[in-house]
GULUM-865264 format. One record per residue: residue in one letter; chain; x, y, z of N, C-alpha, C in turn. Coordinates in nm, 2 decimals. Example, Ala and Ser with C-alpha at 12.3 -4.5 7.8 and 13.67 -1.06 7.14 Angstrom:
// GULUM-865264
  resn  chain    n.xx    n.yy    n.zz   ca.xx   ca.yy   ca.zz    c.xx    c.yy    c.zz
     A      A    1.32   -0.57    0.78    1.23   -0.45    0.78    1.32   -0.33    0.78
     S      A    1.28   -0.22    0.71    1.37   -0.11    0.71    1.29    0.00    0.79
END
This chain:
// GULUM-865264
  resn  chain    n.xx    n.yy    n.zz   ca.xx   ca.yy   ca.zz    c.xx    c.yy    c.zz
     X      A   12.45   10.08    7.27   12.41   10.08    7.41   12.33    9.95    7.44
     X      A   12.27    9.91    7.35   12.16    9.83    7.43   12.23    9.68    7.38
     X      A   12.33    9.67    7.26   12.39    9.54    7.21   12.49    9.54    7.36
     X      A   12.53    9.65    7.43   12.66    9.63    7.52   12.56    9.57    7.65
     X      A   12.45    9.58    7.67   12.36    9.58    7.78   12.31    9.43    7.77
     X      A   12.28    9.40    7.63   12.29    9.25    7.65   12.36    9.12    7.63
     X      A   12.49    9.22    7.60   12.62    9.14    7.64   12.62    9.10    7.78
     X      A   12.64    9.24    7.86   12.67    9.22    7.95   12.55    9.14    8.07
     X      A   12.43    9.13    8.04   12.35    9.05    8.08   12.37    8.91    8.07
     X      A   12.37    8.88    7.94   12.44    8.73    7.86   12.56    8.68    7.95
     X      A   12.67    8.73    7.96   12.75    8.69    8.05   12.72    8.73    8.19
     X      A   12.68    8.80    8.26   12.65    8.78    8.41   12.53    8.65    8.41
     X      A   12.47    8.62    8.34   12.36    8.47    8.33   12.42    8.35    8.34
     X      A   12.53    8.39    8.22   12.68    8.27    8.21   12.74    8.23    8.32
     X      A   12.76    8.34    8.41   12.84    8.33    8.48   12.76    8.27    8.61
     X      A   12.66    8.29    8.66   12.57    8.30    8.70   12.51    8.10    8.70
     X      A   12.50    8.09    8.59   12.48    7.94    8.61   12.60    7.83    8.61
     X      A   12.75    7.90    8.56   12.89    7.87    8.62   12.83    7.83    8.72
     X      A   12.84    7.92    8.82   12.86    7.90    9.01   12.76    7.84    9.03
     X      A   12.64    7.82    8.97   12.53    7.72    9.03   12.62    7.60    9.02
     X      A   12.64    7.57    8.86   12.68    7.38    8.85   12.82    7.40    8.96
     X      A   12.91    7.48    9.01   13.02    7.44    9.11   12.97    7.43    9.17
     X      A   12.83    7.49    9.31   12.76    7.52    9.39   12.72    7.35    9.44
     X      A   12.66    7.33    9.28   12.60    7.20    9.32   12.68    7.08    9.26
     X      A   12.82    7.08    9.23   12.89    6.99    9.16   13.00    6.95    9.21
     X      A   13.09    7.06    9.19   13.19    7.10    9.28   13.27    7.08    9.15
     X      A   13.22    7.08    9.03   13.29    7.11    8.86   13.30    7.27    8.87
     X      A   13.43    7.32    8.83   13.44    7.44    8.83   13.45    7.49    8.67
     X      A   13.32    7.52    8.57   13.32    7.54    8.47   13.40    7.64    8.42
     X      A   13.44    7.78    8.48   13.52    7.86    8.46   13.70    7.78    8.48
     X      A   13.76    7.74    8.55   13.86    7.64    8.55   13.85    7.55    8.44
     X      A   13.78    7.49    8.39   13.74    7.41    8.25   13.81    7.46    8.15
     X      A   13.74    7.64    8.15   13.73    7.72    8.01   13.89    7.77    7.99
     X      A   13.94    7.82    8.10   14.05    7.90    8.11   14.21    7.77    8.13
     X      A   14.13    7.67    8.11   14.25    7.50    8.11   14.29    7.55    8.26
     X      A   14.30    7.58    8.37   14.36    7.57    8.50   14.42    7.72    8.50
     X      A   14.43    7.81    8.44   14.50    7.92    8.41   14.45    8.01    8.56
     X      A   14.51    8.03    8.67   14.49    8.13    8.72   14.48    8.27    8.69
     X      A   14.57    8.31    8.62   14.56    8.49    8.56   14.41    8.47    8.42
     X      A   14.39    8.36    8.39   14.28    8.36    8.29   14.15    8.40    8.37
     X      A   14.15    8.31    8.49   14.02    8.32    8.57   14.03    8.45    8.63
     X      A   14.11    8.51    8.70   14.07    8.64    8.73   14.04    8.73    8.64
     X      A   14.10    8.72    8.50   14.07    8.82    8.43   13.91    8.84    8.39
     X      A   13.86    8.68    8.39   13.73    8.65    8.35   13.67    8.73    8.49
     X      A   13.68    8.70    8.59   13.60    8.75    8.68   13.62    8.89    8.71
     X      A   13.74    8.93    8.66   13.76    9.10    8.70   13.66    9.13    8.54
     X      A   13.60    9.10    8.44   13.55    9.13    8.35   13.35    9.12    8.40
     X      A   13.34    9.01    8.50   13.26    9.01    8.54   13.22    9.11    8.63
     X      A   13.30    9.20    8.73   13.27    9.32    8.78   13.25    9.42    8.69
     X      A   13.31    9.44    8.58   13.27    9.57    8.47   13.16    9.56    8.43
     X      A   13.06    9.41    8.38   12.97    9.42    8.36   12.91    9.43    8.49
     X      A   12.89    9.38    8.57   12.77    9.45    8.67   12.82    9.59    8.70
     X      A   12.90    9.65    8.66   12.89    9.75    8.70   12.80    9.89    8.56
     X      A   12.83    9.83    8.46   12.75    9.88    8.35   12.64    9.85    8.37
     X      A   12.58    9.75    8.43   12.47    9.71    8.45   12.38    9.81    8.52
     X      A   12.46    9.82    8.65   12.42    9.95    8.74   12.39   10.06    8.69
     X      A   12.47   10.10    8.62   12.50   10.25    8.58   12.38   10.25    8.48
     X      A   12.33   10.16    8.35   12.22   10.15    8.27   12.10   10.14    8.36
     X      A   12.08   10.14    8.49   11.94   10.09    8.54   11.92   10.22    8.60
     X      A   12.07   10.31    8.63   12.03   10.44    8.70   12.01   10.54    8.59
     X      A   12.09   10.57    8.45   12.11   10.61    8.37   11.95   10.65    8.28
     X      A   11.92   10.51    8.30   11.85   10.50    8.17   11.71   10.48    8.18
     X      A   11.66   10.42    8.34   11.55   10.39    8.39   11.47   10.32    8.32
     X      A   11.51   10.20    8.29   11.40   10.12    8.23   11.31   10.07    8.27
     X      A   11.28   10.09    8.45   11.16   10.05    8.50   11.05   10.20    8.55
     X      A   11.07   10.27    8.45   11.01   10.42    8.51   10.88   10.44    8.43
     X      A   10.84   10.31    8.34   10.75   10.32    8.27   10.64   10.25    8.30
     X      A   10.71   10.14    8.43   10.65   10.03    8.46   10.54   10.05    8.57
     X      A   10.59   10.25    8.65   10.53   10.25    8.75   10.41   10.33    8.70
END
């Protein structure tokens, strides 16, 4: 659980400073990775929704800020 939780933090950060450098570039580092591959990029970003969504579910699940109050 907790190796899957910092996967999936690791890549939403990844991903995360992706869209900064296009934000501020207009270099689309995911297009880079996937060589122009449109079904590559969605798949990457439909993988980006599973993690935020494990994400969610670990912060309701698991309360890791219940200690802090």
């Amino acid at each position: 659980m907790k190796l899957t939780t910092l996967i999936c933090c690791a890549y939403l950060i990844a991903f995360g400073i992706g869209a900064c450098v296009y934000a501020l570039t207009g270099f689309s580092p995911l297009a880079f990775v996937c060589f122009g591959n449109a079904l590559a990029e969605r798949a990457l970003l439909s993988l980006t929704g599973v993690a935020a969504g494990w994400l969610a579910f670990w912060l309701i699940a698991f309360r890791p800020h219940a200690a802090l109050s």
